[in-house]
ROFIDO-798302 format. One record per residue: x, y, z of N, C-alpha, C, O in turn. Coordinates in steps of 0.05 Angstrom, whole numbers, plus 5000, padded with zeros to 4 digits. Layout:
ROFIDO-798302
XYZXYZXYZXYZ ...
***
This chain:
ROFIDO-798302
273461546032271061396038271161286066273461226074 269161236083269161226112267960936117265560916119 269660686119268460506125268160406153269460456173 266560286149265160226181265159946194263059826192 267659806209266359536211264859456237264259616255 264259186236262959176261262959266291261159286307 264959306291265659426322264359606323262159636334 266459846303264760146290261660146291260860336304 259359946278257459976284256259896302253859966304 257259746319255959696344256159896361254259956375 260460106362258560266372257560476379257260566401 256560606349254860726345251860756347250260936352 251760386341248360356361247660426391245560486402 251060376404250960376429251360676430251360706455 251660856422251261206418248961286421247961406440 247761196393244661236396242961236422241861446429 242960996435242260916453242761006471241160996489 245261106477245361406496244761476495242961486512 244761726472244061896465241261936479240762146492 238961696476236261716477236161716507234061826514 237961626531237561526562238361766578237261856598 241061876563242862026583241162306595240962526584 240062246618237962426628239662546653240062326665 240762706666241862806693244962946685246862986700 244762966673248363186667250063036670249762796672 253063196672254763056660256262886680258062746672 255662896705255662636732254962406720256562226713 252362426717249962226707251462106682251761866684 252162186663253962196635255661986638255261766629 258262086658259961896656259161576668259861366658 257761596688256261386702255461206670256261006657 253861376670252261126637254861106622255260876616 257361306611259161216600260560966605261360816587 261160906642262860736652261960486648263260296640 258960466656257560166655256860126614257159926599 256260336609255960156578258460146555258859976537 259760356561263160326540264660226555266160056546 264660266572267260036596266059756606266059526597 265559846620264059516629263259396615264359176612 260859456598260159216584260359186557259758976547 261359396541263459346515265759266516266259066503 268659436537270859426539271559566509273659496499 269859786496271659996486274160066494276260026482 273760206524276260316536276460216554274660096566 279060256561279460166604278460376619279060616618 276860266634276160476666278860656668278360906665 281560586671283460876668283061086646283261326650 282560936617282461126604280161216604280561416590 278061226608275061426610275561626638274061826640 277261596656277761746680280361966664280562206669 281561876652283162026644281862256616282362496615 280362136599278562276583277362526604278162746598 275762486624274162546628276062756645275162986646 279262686662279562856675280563176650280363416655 281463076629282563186613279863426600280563656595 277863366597275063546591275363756616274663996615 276763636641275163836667278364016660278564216675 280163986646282164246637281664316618282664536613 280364236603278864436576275964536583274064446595 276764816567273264926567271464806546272364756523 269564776552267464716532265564346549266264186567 263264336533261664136549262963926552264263826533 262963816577265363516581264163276577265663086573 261563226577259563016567261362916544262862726543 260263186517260563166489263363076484263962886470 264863226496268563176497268362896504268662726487 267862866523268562456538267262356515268562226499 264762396510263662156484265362146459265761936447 266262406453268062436431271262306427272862216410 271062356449274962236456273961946457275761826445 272161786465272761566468271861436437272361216430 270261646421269761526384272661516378273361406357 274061606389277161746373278361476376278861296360 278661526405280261176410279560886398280960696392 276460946396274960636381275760636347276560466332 275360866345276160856302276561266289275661396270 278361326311278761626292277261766289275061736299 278262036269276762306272274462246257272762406262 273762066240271962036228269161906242267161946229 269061806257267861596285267261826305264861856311 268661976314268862196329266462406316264362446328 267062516291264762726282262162616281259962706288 262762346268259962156258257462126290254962126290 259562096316258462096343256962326356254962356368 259362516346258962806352255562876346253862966362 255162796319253162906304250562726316248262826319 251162506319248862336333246862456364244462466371 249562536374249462636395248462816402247062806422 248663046390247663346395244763386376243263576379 244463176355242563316340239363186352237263296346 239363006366236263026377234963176395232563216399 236663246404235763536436236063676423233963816422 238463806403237964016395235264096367234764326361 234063896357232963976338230363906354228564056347 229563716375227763796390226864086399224664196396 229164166410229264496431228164706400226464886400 229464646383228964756352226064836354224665036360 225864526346221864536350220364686368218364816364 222064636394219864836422219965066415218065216419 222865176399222965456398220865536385219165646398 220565506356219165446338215765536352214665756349 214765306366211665236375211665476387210265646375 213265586413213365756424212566116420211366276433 214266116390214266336381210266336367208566506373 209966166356207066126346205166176365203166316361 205566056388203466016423204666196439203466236460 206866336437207366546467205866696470205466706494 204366856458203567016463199667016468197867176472 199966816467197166676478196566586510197766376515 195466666527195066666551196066396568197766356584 193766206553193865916559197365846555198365826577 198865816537200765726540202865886565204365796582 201766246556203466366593203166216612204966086622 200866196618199866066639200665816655200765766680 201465636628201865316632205765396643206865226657 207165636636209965646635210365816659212565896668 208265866667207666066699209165846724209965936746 209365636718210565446735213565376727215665456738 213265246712215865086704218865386701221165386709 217165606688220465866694220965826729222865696735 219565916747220565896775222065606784223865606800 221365426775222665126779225165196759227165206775 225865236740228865406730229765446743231665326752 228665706755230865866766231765696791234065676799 229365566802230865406831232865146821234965086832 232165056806234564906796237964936789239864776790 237665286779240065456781240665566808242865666814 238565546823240065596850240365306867241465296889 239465146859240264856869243064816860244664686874 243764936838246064896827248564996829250664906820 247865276850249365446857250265326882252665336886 248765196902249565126926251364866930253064806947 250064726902251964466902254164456897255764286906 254964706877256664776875259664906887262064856883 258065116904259065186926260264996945262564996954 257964786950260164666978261764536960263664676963 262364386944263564206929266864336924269164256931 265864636905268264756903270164916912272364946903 268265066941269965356943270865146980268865026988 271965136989272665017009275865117022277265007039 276265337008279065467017278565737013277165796993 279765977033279466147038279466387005277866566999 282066256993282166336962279966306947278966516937 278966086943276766056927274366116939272266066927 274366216962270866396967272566776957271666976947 274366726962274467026948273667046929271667186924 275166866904274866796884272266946871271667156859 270866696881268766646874266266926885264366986871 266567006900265867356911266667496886264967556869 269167546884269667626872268367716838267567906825 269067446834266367416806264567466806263767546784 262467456828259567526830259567846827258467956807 260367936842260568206850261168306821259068366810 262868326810264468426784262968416762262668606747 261468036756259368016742256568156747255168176727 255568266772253568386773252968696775251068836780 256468736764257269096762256869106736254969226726 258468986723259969056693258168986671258169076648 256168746684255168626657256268606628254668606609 258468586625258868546598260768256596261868126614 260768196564261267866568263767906567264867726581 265068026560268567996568269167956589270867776592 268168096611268367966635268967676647270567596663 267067556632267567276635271367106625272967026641 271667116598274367036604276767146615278767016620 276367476619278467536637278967476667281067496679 276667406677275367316704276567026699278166926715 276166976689277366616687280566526682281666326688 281466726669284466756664285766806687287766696694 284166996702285567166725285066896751286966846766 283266786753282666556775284566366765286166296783 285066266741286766096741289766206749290966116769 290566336738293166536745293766516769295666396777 291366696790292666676821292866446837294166436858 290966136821291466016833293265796830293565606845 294665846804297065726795299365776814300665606826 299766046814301766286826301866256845304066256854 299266216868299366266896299965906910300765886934 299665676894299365326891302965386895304465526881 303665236918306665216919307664966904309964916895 305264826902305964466887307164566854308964446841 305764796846305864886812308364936808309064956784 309864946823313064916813314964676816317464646814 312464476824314264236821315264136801317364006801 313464236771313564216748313964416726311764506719 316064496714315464676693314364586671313764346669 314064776650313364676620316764626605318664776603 316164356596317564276584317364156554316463936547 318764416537318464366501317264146500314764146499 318563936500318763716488316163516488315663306476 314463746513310963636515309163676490307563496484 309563886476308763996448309963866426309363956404 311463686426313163626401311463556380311863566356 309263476394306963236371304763426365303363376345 304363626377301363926368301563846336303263756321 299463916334299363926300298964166302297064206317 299964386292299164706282297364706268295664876273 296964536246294764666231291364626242289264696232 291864486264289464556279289264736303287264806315 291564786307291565076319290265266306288165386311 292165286284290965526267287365556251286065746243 286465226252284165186250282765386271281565576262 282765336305282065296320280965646322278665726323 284065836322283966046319282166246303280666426310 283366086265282066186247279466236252278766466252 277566026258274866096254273066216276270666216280 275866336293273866436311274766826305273567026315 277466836285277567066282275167146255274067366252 274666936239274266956215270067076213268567226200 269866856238267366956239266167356259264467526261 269467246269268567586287269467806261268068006262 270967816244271167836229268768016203268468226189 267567756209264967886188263167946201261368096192 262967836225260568016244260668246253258668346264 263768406249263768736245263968866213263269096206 265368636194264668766179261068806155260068986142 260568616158256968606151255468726165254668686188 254768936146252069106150249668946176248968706175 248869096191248668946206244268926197242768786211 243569076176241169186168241668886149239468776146 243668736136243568506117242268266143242368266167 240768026119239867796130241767596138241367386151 244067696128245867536136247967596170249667486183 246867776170248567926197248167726226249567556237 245467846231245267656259246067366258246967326280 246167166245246566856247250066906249251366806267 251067056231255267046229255367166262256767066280 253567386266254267436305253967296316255767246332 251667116315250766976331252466716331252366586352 254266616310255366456306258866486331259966336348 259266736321260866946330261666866366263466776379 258366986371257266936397258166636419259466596440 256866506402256766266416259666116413260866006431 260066146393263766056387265466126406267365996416 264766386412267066486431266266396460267866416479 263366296463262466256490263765986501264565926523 263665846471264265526471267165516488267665356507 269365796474271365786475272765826517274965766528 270865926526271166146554270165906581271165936603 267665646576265765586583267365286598267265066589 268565356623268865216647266865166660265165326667 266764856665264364706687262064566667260364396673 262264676643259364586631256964646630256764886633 254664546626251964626630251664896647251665136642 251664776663251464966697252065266701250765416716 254965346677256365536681255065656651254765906651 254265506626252965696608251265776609250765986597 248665606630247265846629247366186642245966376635 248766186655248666476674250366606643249066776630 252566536634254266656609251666826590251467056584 249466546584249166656558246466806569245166936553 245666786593242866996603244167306603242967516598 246767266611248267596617248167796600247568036602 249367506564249767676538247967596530248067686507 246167486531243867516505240667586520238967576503 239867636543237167776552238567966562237768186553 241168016583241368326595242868516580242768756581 243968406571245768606555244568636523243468846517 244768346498244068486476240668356474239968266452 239268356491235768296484234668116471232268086472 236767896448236367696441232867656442231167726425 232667536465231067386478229967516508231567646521 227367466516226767596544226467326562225667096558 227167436580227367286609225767066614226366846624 223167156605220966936606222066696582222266456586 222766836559223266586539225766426548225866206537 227566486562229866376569229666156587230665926586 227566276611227166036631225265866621224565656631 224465966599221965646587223065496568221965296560 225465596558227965436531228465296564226365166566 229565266582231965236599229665096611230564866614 226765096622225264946633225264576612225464346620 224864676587223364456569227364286564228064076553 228464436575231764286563233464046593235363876595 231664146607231364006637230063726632230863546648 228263646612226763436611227363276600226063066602 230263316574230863156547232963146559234163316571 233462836552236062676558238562796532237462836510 241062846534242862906523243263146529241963276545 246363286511247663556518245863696534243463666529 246863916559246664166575246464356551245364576552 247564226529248964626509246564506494247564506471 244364406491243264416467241164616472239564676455 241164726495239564926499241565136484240565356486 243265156475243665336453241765476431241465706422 240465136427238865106402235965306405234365416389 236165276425231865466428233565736437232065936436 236165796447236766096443236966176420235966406417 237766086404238766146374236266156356235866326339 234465966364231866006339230466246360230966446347 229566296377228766476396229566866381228467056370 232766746395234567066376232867126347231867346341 232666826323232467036302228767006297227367086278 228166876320224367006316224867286325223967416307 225567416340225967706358225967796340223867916332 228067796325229667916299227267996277227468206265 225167836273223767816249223867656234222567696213 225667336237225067226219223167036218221966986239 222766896194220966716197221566396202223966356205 220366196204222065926197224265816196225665706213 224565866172227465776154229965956177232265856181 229266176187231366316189231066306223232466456237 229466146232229366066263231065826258233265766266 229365696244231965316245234965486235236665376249 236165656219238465726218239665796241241865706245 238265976264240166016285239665796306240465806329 238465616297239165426314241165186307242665046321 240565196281244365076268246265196273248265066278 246365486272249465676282249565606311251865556320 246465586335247965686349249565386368251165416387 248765106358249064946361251764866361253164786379 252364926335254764856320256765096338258365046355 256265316331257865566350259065496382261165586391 257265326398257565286421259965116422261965176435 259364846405259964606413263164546392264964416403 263564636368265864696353268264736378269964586370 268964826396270664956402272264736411274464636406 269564696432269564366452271464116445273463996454 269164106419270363816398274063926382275363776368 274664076386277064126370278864126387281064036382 278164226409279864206435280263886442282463776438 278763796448278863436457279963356431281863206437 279663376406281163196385284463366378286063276361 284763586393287663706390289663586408291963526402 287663556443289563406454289763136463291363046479 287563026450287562766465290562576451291162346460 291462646440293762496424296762536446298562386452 296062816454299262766475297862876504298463096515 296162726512294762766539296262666548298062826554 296562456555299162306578301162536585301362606608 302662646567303862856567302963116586304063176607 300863256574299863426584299463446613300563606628 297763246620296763236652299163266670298963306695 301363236657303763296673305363526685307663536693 302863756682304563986681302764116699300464186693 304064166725303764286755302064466750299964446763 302464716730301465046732297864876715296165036723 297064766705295464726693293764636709292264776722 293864396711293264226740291864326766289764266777 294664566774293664756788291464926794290164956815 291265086764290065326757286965216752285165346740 286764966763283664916761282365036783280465176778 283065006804281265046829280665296829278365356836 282865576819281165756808279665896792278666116796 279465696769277665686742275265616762273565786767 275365386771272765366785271365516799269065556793 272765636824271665826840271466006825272466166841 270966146806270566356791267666256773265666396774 267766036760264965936744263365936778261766116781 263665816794261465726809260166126817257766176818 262266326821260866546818259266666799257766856801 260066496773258266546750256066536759254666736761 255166196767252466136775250466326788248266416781 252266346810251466466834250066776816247666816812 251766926807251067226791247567136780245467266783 248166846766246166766748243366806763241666956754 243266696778241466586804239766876810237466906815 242467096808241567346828239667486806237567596811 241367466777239367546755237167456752235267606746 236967246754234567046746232067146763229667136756 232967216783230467306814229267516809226867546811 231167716799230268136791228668126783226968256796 227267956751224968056743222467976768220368096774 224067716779221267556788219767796812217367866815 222267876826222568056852221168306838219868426856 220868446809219068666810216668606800215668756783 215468396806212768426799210668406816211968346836 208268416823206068516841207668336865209468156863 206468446884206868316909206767956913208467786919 203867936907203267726909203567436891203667196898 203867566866205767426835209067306851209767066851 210667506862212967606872213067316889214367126882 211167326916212367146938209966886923209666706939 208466836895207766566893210466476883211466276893 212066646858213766586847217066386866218466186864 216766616884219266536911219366366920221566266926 216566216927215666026948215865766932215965546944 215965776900215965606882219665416883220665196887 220365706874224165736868225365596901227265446901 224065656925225765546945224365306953225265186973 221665196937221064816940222764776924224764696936 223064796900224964726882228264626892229764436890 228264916904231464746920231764646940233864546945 229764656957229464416983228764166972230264006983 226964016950226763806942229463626928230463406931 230063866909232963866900234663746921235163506918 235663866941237663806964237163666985238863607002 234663586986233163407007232463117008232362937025 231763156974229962806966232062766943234062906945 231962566921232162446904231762516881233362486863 228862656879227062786856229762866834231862986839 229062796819231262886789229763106784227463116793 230863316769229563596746227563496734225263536741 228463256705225663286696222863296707220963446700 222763036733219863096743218763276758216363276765 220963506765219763716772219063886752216964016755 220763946728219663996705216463966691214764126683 216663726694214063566690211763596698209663596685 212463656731210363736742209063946745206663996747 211464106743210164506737208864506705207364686697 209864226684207164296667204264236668202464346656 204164016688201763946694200164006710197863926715 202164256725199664466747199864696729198964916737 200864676708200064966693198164946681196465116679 197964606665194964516650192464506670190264516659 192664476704190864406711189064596729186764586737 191964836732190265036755191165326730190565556734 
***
């Protein structure tokens, strides 16, 4: 039985109440983390939310959800931790549910094209606002613009999603290898002594268990697409350095260019309307997932299902990772080759982006001339406002719906 005392519910009110504010990614995130769990609770110490938070940027998966989670852990355990977890992710995502939902009912009606004729080109410039910020921030050594070339190029040959974690293995690798500091430190046993295995084998299991039945189920059964899709996003959760930023280009690659999920237009209007709601980057999971199984043929019931798989698929990997190591983190951060092997994890996602950006333009680039350079002229205000003023996403969001309602 899970009791709760005052602390515990206070703060969980103080969750909520995130939950409802946290509008600007996962910068923006820790900011509201530091002033309302640190400062003015004293949950944790300012060291330990920097140390949380540095520990998310060595694991893959969303670092928002990870920092909010590690710090339920520290306030009252794994039980505080899921109870947060769940607070957290389920208003954006069952919102985005809903858009999917309305969407599928109104896409195909003029008036709503019309009104989303704006807000997809403000996407895509947002993903290329995102690419540039990125860029200067991360690639700043001769290695990591290779890197990061590198990735682009490779991702815009191969198209396929494996690409992605071998590309990330391999960035981390050379830049472990090529880091002369990475041998200041070896791995030393005695860092592992405390792992619990059976969450290893958790961690593992359910990502063989579901690939598993997504080759072996008929793929003509109702049950097929949600175990892939589950499949899908699990393994995305598992690969998904940098956060927000870096899933979307992931999941545009495998789910509109490669397996059709969803088309281009529906992606940048899930990804337009997920710009405006405060909480998780990944809950745009949620309007891919109900999106996939309207495509599919289903109805309702079986749209809100893939948006429970694809929610849960994403974000599972994340949360198991942060509650595997937050117990011998002190430990961990101590080890040179790890440490290291960030700067080329990074320069490799920020090529993600960049690939993303280049996709995102193709459809816009073959349509009439004049569609072509309104669309362009849209995508590069977008990132001069972006990089120039103040203006946050949502109200540019906002505003491409209100020149879609008005012109």
């Amino acid at each position: 039985m899970i009791r709760l005392n005052a602390k515990k519910l206070l703060f969980l009110k103080d969750v909520v109440i995130f939950t409802l504010t946290a509008f600007g990614g996962a910068q923006a995130h820790l900011a509201m983390m530091l002033k309302d769990f640190v400062l003015k609770r004293r949950y944790i110490s300012e060291e330990e939310l920097l140390e949380l938070n540095a520990m998310t940027m060595v694991l893959p998966g969303p670092s928002s959800t990870q920092t909010l989670v590690g710090i339920a852990y520290k306030v009252g355990g794994i039980y505080l931790s899921l109870i947060t977890f769940l607070i957290w992710i389920f208003p954006s995502a069952a919102f985005l549910c809903f858009i999917g939902i309305i969407y599928s009912l109104l896409g195909e009606k003029s008036g709503f094209h019309h009104v989303m004729a704006y807000i997809q080109p403000i996407a895509v410039g947002i993903v290329g606002y995102a690419s540039i910020k990125l860029s200067r921030s991360q690639l700043k050594t001769r290695l990591s613009l290779w890197l990061a070339f590198g990735a682009v190029i490779v991702t815009l040959i191969l198209k396929n999603a494996f690409v992605f974690p071998i590309l990330i293995l391999i960035g981390g690798i050379i830049s472990a290898a090529l880091d002369s500091s990475s041998r200041e430190r070896g791995l030393h046993p005695s860092i592992f002594r405390n792992i619990n295995q059976k969450k290893v084998l958790y961690f593992i299991g359910i990502l063989l268990f579901f690939a598993s039945l997504g080759a072996v189920i008929n793929q003509t059964s109702p049950f097929s697409l949600p175990i892939r899709l589950f499949e899908n996003f699990y393994r995305n959760g598992i690969i998904i350095f940098g956060g927000g930023q870096v899933l979307v280009p992931l999941m545009f690659t495998e789910f509109v260019e490669m397996k059709g999920y969803l088309t281009s237009d529906e992606f940048l209007s899930g990804y337009a309307f997920q710009q405006i709601l405060p909480g998780p980057t990944f809950s745009f999971t949620s309007f891919v997932g109900t999106m996939a199984m309207k495509n599919a043929g289903n109805g309702i019931p079986g749209q809100i299902a893939g948006s429970l798989v694809a929610t849960l698929g994403i974000n599972l990997p994340g949360v198991i990772l942060v509650l595997f190591f937050v117990p011998f983190w002190d430990d961990l951060k101590k080890i040179g080759r790890i440490r290291n092997s960030l700067s080329g994890i990074n320069a490799v996602a920020v090529g993600f982006v960049i690939a993303a950006f280049l996709f995102l333009l193709q459809p816009m680039l073959l349509k009439s001339e004049g569609s072509s350079l309104f669309e362009l002229g849209i995508i590069a205000a977008t990132i001069c406002l972006l990089c120039f003023t103040r203006i946050r996403t949502p109200w540019l969001i906002l505003t491409g719906v209100l020149l879609g309602l008005l012109f």
